[in-house]
Each structure stands twice: as C-alpha cells, then as structure tokens.
N, C-alpha and C positions, 0 to 999 in steps of 0.2 A: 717407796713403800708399796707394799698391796694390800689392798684392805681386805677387811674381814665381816663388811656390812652382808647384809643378808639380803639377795637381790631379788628374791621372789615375786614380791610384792609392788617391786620399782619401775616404773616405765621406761623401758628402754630411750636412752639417750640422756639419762638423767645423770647429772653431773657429779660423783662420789668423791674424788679428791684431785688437788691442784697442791703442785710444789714446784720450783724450780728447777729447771732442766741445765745443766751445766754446758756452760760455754762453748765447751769445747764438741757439744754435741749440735751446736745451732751450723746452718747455712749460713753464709755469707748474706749481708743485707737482712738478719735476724735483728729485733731490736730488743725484745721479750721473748723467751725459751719457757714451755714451762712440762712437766710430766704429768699426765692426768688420768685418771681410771675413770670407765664409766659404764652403766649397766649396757650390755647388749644381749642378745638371746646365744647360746651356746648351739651346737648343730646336735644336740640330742632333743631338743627343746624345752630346757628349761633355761635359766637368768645368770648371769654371773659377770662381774668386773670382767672388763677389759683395757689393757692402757693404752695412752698413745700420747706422741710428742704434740705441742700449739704452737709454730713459729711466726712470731709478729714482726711485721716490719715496722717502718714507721710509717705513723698514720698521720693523715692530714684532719679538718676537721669534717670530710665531707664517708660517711662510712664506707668499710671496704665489703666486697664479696669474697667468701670462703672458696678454697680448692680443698675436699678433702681428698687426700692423696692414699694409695695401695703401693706401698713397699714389693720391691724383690725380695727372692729367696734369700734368706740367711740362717736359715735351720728351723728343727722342728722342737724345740725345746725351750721354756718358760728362760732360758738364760742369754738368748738370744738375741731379745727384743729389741730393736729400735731405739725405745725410749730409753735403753740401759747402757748398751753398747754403740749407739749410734749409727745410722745409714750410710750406707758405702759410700766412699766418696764421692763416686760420679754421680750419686743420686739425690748428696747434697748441692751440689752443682747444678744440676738440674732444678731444683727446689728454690736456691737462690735465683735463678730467673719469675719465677712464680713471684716470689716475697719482690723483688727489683719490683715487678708487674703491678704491684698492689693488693694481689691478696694474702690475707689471714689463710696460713697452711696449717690444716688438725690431721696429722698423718697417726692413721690405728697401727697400732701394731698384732692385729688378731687375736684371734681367740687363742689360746694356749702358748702365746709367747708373750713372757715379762708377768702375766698371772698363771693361775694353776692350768697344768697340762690337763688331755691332750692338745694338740694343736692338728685339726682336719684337710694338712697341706693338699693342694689340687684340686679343693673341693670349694669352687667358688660361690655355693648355693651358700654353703658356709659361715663364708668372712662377706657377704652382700651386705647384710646387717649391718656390720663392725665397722664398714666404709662409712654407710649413712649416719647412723647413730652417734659418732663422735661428730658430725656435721650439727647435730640437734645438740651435743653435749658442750660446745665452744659459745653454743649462744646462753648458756647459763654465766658463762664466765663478763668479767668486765671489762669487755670490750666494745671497740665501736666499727663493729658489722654491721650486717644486713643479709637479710634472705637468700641472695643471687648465688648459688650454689654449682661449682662444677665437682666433676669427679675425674682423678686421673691416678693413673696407674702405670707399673711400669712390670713384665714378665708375670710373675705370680701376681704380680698386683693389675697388670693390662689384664687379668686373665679374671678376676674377679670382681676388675670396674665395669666391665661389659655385664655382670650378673646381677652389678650395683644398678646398674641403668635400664637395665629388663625390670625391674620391680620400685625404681625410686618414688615417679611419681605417687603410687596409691599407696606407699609404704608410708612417704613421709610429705603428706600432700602442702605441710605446711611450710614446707621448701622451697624455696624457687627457684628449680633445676632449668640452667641451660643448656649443659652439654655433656659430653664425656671425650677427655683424650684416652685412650688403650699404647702404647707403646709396648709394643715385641709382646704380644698375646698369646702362649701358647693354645691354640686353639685346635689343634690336631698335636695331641700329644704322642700319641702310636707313630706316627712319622718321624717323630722326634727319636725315640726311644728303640725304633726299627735299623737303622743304620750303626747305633752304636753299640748294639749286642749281636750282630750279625757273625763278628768276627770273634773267635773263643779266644785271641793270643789277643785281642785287644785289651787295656786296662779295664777296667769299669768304669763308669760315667758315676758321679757322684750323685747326679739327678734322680739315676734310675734309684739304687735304694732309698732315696725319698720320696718317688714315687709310689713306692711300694707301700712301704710304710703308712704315708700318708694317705692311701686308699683302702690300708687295712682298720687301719683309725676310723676313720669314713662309715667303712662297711667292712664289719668283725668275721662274715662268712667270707671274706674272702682276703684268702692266708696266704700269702708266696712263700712260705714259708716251705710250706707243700710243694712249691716245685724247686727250690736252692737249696744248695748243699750248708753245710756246717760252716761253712765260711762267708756265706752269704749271707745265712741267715745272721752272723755278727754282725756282718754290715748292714743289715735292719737296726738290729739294736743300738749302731751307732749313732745312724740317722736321725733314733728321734733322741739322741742324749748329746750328739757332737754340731760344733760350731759347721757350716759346710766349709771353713777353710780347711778343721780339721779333719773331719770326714773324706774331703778331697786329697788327702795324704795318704788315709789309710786307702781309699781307690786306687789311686794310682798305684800302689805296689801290690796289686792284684788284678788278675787277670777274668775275663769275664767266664771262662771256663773253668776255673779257680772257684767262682761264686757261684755257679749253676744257672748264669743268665744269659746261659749262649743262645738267641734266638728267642728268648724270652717272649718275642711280640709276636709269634703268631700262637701264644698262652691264651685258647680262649676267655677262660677266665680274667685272664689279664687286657683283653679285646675287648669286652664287653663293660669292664668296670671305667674302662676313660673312655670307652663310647659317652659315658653318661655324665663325664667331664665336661665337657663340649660345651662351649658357648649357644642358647639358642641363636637360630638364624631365621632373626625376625623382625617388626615391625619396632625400632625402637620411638617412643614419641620425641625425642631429644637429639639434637644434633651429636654425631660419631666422629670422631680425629683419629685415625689407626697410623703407625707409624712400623716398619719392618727397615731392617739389613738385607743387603744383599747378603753379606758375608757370615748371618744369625742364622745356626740351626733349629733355634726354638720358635722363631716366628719365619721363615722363609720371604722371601720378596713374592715367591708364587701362591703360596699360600694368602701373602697378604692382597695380594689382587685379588683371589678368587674368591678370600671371605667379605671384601669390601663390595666385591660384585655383586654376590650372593643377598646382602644386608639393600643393595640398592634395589634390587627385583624385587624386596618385599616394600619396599617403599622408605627404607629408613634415608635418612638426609645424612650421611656420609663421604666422607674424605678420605682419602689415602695418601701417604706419602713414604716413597720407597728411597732410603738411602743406600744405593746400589753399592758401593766398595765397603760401608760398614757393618763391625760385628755387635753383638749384641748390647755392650757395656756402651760399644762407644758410641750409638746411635743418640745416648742420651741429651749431649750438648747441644747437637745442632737443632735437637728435636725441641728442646727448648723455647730456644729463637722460634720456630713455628708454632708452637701448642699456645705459648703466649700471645701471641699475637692474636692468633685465631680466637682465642679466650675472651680479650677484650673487647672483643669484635663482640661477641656473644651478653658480655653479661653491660655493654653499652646502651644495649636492645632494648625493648618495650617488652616484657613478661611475653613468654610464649604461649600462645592460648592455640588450643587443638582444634583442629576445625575436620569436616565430614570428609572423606575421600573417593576418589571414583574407583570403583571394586573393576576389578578388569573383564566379569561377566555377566551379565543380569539373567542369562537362560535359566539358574536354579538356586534360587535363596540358600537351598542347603547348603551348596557345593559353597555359596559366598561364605557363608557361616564358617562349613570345617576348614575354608583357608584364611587361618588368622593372621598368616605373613603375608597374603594378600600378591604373592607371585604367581599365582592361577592355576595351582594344582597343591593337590593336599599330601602332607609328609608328615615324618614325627615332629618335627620343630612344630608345625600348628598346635597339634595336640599337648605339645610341653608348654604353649603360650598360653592354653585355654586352664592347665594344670596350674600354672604361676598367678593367673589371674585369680583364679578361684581359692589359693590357699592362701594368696594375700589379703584378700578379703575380709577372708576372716582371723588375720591376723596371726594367726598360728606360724612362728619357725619355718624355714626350707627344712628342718632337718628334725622338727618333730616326727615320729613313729607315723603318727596320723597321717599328717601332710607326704610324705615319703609313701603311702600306700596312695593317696589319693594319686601322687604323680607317676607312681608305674601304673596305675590301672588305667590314667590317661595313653601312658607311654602303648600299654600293651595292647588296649582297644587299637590305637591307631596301629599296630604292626598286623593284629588277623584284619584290620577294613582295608589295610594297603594288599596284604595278599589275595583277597577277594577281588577287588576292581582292577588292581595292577596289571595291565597285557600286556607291555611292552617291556618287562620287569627292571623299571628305571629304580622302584623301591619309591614311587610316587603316585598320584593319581591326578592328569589331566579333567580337564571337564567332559570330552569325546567319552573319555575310559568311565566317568562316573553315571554320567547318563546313558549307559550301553544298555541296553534290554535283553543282551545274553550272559547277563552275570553269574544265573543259576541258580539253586537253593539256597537258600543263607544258611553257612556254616556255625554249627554249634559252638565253634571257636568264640564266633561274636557276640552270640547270646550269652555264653557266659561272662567272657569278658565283663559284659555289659552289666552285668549283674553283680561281681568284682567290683568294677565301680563305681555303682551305686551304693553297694555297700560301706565302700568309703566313703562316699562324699557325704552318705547321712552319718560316720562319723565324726563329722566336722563339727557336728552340732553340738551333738550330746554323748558320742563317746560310746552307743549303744550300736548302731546303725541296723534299726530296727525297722520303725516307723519316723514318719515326722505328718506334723499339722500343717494349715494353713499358713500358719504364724512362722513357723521353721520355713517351710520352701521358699516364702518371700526371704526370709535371708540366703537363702542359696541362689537363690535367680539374682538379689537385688547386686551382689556380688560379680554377677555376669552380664550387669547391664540390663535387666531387664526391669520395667517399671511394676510396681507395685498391682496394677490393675488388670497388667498383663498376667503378671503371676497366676492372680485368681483365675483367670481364663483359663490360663496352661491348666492351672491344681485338678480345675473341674474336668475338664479334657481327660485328665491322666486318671482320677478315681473313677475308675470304674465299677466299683463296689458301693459307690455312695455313700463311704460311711465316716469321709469328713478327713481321712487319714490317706495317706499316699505309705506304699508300704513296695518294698525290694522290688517286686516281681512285677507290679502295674506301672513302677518307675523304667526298670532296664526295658519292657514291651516297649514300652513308648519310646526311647531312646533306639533300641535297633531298628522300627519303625521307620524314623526320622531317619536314618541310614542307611537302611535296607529299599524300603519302600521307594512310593510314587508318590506319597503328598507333600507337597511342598508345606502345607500347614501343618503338619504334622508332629504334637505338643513336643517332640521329644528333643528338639532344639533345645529346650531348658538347661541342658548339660552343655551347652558351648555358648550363650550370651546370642545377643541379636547382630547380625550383617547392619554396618554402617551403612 
C-alpha cells in the first residue's frame, strides 16, 4: 500500500506504515520480511513517503546493528521498487551475507520508486536522505537493535551511499555511524557514457537514457531532449515509465545514431550536469570500503584506485578492493565475504569519537581554512564540503531551491578564486600559488560571486536574504563550527556601519577580504568554519 498521510509536518525518518513483505521477496537467512513507508525529504524540499524492504534475521538476545543498504538501478518509475518487485538476485545474495553477519538490513527503495514519481535517478544529493532516514525509521519498529549503523550500497546505490556518508554524521547525529561499503560507484559517469555513444552503428546503452532523463528530473533546464531525435526522445520517455529490463529491449534494437546520442558526451550541457554528479572528494569522518571490477565499465579498476587515492590525500580512512577479472553484477558475492567481515570489525569497536588532525601547513590559517579535504591545495570539492556543512545545519533538503543556490554560489566562488591564484593551471591552488604576491587586482568575478553568496546564505534563515541580526549570524557561524563568542567578535568586525545589522555588502567585503587580502585575522572566514 502507499499511504496518503500528509507528511509536512513529520520528521523525517518517522515511521508511516509496516506490512508484510512476501517471501518470496526476502534474502536467504531472512527470518521477518516486512514493507514499510516512511517520511523523508523529496529533492525539491518538501516531505513525502518513501518505502523500503526490513529484512530480519534471526536474533539472539544480545541486540543487533543495522546496514542500511542503496539498491541498483532498476528504473525510474514508482512500479519498480524493491519493496514491490524485489532486488535482483545477486543483490539479494549479497544481502544474505549481511543478515548471516547479524545485521537488521532497512534497504529504501527512493524517492519516486514504489510511492508517487518522480524518481531524481543520479542524483545522489537526493536519495542521501532516503539512505539515513529509514535507518531512523526501523528503530520505531519492534525490534531488538541498537544504534551501530553502517551504510552500503551497490552502483546507483555505491553512488549515493558515499553522499549518505558526506552528511550522516550531522544529519542524523543520534546514529552511530561506523562506516560505509560503496560497491562499483559510478563516480565519473561521463567515462562511462563517453565510450558507449562514440560509435553511431552502436545499440544504445540503456543507462544513457536514464541518464538523461534522470538529470532532467533533477534539473528541468536541462532538456536532451534538445539534442536527440524523435526516437530518442521515446526513449526518455521509456526510461522513466519502463522496467530497465524492458527498456533494455527497446535499446538494443536501436542504434545510437538512430537516437541522436552519437557523441553525446562531449554535449556541454550534458558535461556539466554529471560534473555535479560527482561524489565529493573529501574528508569523510567514517571509515570507506570501495569495491571495483576489473571487467565493470561503470566503476573501472582505475578509476577505483584513483578515487580511493584521492579520498586518502584528504585524510579519509579508506580501503579498496579491486576484483580484477570481474564484471559489475558479479563483483557482488565475493564482495560480500569482504564488506562483512570488514563490517564486524567496525561495529565490534568502541563508538568512533573525532579527534583534531594535523592540517598539512601552518604558514596561512586561511589557506588551512579553504582546504576542507585537507590534501594541501584548494579545489571545488572544498568549497562543496564547506556548501554540505552549512546547508545541513540548518537542516534544509540537498535539493531545496534555497540550499541548491547556496551550493552553486559555493561551487561558483570557488571556480573565479581557482582562476585567480591558479598558475600552473592544474584547476587547484597549492599553498606557493596562494600566498604569491603577484596575483593582481582582484577580479570583479569574486566580488560578485561573493555577494551571490552571501545572498544566499542569509536565505537560509529567513528566506529574504536581506539582512540578519546578531541572533541569525550566530546560527550561521554556529553551523560552521564556530562558537558563539567568536561570532560576536566576527559580527562587530564585519558591521561596519554600527548599526547592530550585518547586511549583503559589509558581509561579501569581508569574505573577498579574507580571500583576497593579507590578514590572516581577517572576519570574513565566517563563510567557511574555523581550521582544526
């Protein structure tokens, strides 16, 4: 069933309805099946049921710890779900090692699949929610759990347990998150999508118009629609109405020249919308398990070295493990046997507690500041960590209006401060390059930017982004780490007009300031949180 409660007013992860999951749909080593809805945030930002499968195993008397688990792809449409039609068999396979393992599995089925569409395939800002929130919605039920929460994921779902794990801690702090497995992650999906549209006599890939589709869903300006033919454009509309086995039927008896997707990936448009796919590559607080094929075009073996590498430069505590001769489906058993293991290892532990780390330069608080991945030069990923922290804060949606302006203004400041300092044009900024004294006039690019926003972040508050008081900035700062008493210091620093109000334009001064300038004390750090 899907309900019809009105979820406005409900706190996400709260538990709407519990029925029986049928047999036939449980793992092996299931002891209890059940189908459950429960409020999570939609990516436009407002509230709405979501289902998903609870498989129990059998419990001793001593409580177990949850996996909540991200599904692969299996379409874009509310008929699809998981909890309806059930998970592919290797995946229940997979799953029964978890349940064998001892934990209580709450696998979501997202947003738009099993309740009302649409469903924001690729977009793991997303279903990050949809992961945690049935973790919160299993502990309403009567069970004999306990806190020790991991997160795993497998393709679509590897792709948005890594987005589940950027945000779990401050999302759902009354969790107690040990780790995350990722299995075959697309995390460069242009790679993916680049080799299989190259060739116009080639079939279609049934990913790509999912792809599509589901970025158009995402983000309504941006239409492929516009660049394939009448026959492709069908095959959008399969996409988000057909099962992908059936979808992959009607692909294959077309050609990609056929559908207008010859080459499709050097589609600006189309370059730019899975740029912002992308997993950050950053500082996770929780232990990382990545898992690749040799033989998987959606996660690569090289790929999966170079994003495990990348995750370890910023500090994250990360693993990898490359099954060199397998393909993507069949990665899942052996991966199994490893995630569980690893898992038990984790949630055996004594609670993870965060402790201070050694920042890799002390010459410019700044520069420690704008590098939040902590690998010793500043890039977009900082900027999108400093964007994640501040809109979880304050509690708002990845995919509210608001939050969504607040994270390109992050995204966009950081792209004119990279082409300002940038000299060796890696698309980074070393510390040499940041503290250079021939940078030049600061460009209006950042000034505005800067001003951009600011504007959004004081929509965070009140929706106006006008002014704010004393009282508002300390929720903005306190969101970024900074204490209450500090704020006051920043506030007075920054009103320069004295008149008790911080407003647009004495905000963004202060922030290109702290970026531009020579003081290191310089208030306008407020917009990125305090250096560890």
């Amino acid at each position: 069933m899907t309900t019809a409660v009105d979820c406005s007013e409900l706190a996400n992860g709260t538990l709407l309805t519990v029925e029986p999951l049928p047999p036939e749909l449980w793992p092996d080593a299931t002891q209890q099946g059940y189908r459950i809805e429960y409020v999570a945030s939609n990516f436009s930002g407002g509230k709405r049921a979501v289902g998903g499968s609870v498989f129990v195993p059998e419990l001793g008397s001593a409580s177990a710890p949850v996996l909540t688990w991200a599904h692969c792809t299996v379409g874009s449409n509310e008929h699809n779900a998981p909890s309806k039609v059930g998970l592919i068999p290797e995946e229940r396979g997979h799953l029964a090692q978890w349940l064998a393992a001892g934990f209580v599995v709450a696998a979501t089925d997202y947003e738009g699949l099993g309740t009302k569409e649409p469903h924001p395939y690729l977009d793991g800002e997303a279903i990050a929610d949809d992961i945690i929130d049935i973790a919160r919605a299993v502990h309403q039920m009567d069970l004999n759990i306990d806190t020790r929460t991991v997160i795993g994921g497998f393709s679509q779902g590897g792709h948005g347990s890594l987005f589940a794990a950027a945000i779990c801690t401050a999302y759902a702090p009354e969790l107690d998150w040990r780790g995350t497995v990722s299995l075959a992650p697309p995390v460069r999906f242009l790679e993916f999508v680049a080799p299989y549209t190259v060739d116009g006599a080639q079939p279609v890939h049934a990913l790509v118009p999912t792809i599509l589709a589901g970025l158009h869903t995402r983000r309504p300006d941006f239409d492929p629609g516009d660049r394939l033919g009448p026959v492709g454009r069908s095959l959008l509309e399969a996409a988000g109405q057909q099962s992908m086995q059936d979808l992959d039927r009607l692909c294959s008896a077309t050609t990609n020249d056929e559908a207008g997707t010859t080459g499709i990936a050097t589609w600006q448009p189309l370059v730019d919308a899975l740029a912002s796919t992308s997993p950050p590559v950053t500082k996770y607080d929780r232990p990382l398990f990545l898992f690749a094929g040799g033989a998987d075009p959606v996660f690569t073996s090289h790929q999966g070295s170079e994003f495990a590498k990348e995750l370890a430069e910023c500090g994250t505590d990360v693993r990898f493990h490359d099954f060199e001769t397998l393909d993507h489906v069949a990665l899942l058993e052996p991966a199994g046997h490893h995630a569980t293991r690893w898992a038990v290892g984790l949630v055996s532990r004594a609670p993870a507690v965060d402790a201070a780390e050694q920042r890799v330069d002390d010459r410019d608080i700044r520069f420690r500041i704008l590098d939040a991945t902590g690998d010793g030069r500043i890039g977009p990923d900082d900027f999108r960590a400093h964007a994640l922290r501040l809109v979880q804060s304050f509690g708002h949606p990845l995919g509210d209006p608001i939050a969504i302006r607040v994270r390109e203004g992050y995204e966009q400041l950081a792209r004119h401060l990279i082409q300002h300092y940038d000299r060796d044009g890696d698309g980074h900024v070393d510390l040499t390059e940041f503290l250079a004294t021939d940078a030049g006039p600061v460009p209006a690019e950042i000034t505005d930017a800067a001003r951009e926003l600011v504007t959004a972040v004081l929509g965070l508050i009140d929706g106006t982004g006008d002014q704010i008081s004393r009282a508002q900035f300390r929720a903005v700062t306190h969101g970024l780490g900074i204490a209450e008493a500090e704020s006051d210091v920043i506030f007075g620093l920054t009103d320069t007009d004295g008149d008790g109000y911080l407003v647009v334009d004495e905000l963004a001064a202060s922030v290109v300031h702290f970026l531009t300038g020579d003081d290191e004390g310089a208030p306008g750090y407020w917009l990125f949180g305090r250096a560890e």
